[in-house]
C-alpha positions as CSV (number, residue, x, y, z in Angstrom):
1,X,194.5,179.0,-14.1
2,X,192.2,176.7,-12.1
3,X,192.1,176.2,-8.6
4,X,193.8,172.7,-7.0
5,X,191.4,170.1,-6.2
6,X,191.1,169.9,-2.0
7,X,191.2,166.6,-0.2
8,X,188.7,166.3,2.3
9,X,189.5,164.1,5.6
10,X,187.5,163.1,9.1
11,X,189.1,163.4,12.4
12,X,188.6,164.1,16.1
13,X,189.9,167.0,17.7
14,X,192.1,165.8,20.4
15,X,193.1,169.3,21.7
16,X,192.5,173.2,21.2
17,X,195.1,175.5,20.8
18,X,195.3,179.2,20.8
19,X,194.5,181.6,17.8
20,X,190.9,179.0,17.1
21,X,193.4,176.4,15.8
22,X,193.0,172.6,16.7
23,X,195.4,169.7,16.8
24,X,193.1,166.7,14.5
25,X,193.9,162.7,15.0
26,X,192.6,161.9,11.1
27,X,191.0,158.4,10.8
28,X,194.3,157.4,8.6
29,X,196.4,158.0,11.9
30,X,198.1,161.0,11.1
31,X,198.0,164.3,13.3
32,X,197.8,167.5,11.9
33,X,196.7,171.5,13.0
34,X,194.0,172.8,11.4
35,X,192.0,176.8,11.6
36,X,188.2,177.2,11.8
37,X,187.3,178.4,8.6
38,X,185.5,181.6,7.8
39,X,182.0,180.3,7.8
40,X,182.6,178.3,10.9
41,X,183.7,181.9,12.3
42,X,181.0,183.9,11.0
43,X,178.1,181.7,12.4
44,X,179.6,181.3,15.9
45,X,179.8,177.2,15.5
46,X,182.2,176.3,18.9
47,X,184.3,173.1,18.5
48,X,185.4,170.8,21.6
49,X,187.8,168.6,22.0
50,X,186.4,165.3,21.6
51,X,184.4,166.5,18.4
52,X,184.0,164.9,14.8
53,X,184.9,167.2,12.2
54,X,185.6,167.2,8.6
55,X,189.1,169.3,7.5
56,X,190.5,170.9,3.7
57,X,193.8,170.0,3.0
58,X,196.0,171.0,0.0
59,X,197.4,168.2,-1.6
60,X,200.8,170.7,-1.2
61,X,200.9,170.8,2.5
62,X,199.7,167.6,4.4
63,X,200.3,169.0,8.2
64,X,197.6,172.4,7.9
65,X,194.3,171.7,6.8
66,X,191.2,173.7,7.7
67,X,188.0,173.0,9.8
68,X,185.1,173.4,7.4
69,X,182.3,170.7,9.2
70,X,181.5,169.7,12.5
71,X,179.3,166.6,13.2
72,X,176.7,166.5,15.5
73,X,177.0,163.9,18.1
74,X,174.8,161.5,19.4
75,X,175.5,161.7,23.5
76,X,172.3,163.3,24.8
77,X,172.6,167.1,25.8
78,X,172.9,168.1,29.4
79,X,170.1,171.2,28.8
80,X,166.5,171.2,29.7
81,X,164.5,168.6,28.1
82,X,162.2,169.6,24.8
83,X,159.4,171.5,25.5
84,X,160.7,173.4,28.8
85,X,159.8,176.6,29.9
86,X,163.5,178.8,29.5
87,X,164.7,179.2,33.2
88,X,164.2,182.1,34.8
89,X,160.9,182.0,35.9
90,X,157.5,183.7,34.7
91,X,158.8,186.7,33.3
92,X,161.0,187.8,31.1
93,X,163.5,191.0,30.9
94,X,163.3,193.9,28.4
């Protein structure tokens, strides 16, 4: 027996909520909670509230979905401009 097809949406995660789940404002207006998926887990990838992210839904259950992307965003970063020595000074630790 074959798998269901998943619906993919876009939304912005308004707030976090315990356990890595998130509560999502889709684009079509609708709120929903989604989990960080496995891979999301695996390679450390931290989501904020205010982020753009892509969520799996089954076509079964339209209020859980699951965070599988999350878009880069365009506001500059508040780190050390390119090419910066790291901080800490001259040395480095071992």
């Amino acid at each position: 027996m074959a798998k269901e097809e998943l619906i993919q949406f876009e939304g912005l995660v308004t707030e976090i909520l315990p356990d890595a789940r998130y509560r999502v404002q889709l684009d079509a207006g609708h709120e929903i909670v989604a989990y960080t998926a496995g891979k999301m887990k695996k390679n450390r990838i931290k989501t904020l509230a205010g982020d753009r992210v892509t969520i799996e839904m089954s076509p079964y259950d339209l209020e859980k979905g699951r965070l599988i992307f999350r878009h880069k965003d365009e506001r500059p970063s508040t780190g050390a401009p390119r090419g910066a020595p790291p901080r800490g000074g001259q040395f480095r630790r071992r």
